[in-house]
C-alpha positions in Angstrom: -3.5 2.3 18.4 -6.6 4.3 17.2 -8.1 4.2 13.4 -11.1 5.4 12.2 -13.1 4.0 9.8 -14.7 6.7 7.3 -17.3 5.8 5.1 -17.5 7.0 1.1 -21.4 8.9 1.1 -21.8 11.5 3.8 -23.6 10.6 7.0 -23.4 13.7 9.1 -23.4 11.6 12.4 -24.2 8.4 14.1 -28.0 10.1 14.7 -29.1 10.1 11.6 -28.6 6.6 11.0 -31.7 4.8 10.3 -32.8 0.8 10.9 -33.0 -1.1 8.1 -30.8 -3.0 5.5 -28.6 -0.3 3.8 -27.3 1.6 7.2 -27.0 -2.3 9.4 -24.6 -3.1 6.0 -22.8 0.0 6.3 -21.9 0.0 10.0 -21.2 -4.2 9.5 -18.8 -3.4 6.6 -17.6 -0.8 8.4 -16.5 -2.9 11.8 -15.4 -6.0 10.1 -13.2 -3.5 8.0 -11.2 -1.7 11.7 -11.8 -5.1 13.3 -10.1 -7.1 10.9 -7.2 -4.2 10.2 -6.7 -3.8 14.0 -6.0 -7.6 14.8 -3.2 -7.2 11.9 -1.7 -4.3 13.2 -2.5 -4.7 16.8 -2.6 -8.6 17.4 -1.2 -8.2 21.5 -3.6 -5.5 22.2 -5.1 -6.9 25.8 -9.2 -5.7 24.2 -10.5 -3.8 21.1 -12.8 -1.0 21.5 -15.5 0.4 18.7 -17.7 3.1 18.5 -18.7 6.4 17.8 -19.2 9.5 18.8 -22.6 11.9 19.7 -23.5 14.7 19.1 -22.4 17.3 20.4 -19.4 15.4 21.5 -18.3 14.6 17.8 -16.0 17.0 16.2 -16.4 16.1 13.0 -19.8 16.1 11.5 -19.3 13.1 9.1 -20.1 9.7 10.6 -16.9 7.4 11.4 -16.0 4.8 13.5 -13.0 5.0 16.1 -11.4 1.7 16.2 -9.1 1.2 19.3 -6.5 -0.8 20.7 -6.5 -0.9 24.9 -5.3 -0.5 26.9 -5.0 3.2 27.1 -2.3 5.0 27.7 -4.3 8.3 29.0 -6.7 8.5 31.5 -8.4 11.4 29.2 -8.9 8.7 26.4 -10.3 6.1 28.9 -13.1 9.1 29.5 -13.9 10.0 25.9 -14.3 6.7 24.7 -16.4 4.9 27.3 -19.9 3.2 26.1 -22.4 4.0 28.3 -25.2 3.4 25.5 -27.4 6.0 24.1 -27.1 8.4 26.4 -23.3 8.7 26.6 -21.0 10.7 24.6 -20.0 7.5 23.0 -22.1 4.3 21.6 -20.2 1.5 20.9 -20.9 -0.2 17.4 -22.9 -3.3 19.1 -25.3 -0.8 20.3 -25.6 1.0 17.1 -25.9 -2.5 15.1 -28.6 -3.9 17.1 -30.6 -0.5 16.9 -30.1 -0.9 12.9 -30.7 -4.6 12.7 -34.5 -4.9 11.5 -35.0 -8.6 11.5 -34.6 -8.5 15.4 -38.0 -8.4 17.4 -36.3 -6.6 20.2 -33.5 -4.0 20.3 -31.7 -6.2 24.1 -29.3 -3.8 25.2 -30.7 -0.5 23.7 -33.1 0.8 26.8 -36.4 2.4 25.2 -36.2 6.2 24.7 -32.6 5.5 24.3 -32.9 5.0 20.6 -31.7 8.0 18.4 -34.3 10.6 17.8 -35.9 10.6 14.5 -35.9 13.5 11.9 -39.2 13.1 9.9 
């Protein structure tokens, strides 16, 4: 089972979120929303899985969040949605929250020069 969650304002891609309050509440609401949805449809699924996807590897450029159901069927979808951090194709949504979460003193788990670059 795969859903995506699509915010409302566009957000051309997990980049050009920023820390602070307004983008940590998005991406929260956004992962209780396919967390909570994929436990009612899915409640036998062995793991959950949530992230997003890079640029370039996004195909879409408006931000979303894939919410999955493992185990995988495909060995291709085991590849494209693999968390390997920053530098990976695909972030999972604890590494994105902790790089938006402003009241931590440390970003654990988010190597430095791993964050995503910033467009002043």
């Amino acid at each position: 089972m795969h859903y995506l969650v699509i915010p409302t304002n566009h957000i051309k891609t997990v980049k050009d979120l920023r820390p602070g309050e307004e983008d940590y509440s998005l991406v929260s609401h956004m992962y209780k929303l396919g967390k909570s949805t994929l436990l009612h449809d899915a409640p036998d699924a062995a793991k959950y899985r949530f992230g997003f996807h890079r640029p370039p590897f996004n195909s879409v450029d408006h931000l979303h969040l894939h919410c999955t159901a493992l185990p995988y069927k495909s060995v291709w979808r085991r590849l494209k949605y693999v968390s390997v951090g920053w530098l990976g194709a695909y972030v999972s949504v604890e590494h994105v929250l902790q790089y938006l979460d402003t009241n931590k003193d440390t970003k654990t788990g988010v190597p430095l020069g791993d964050e995503p670059e910033l467009h002043v």
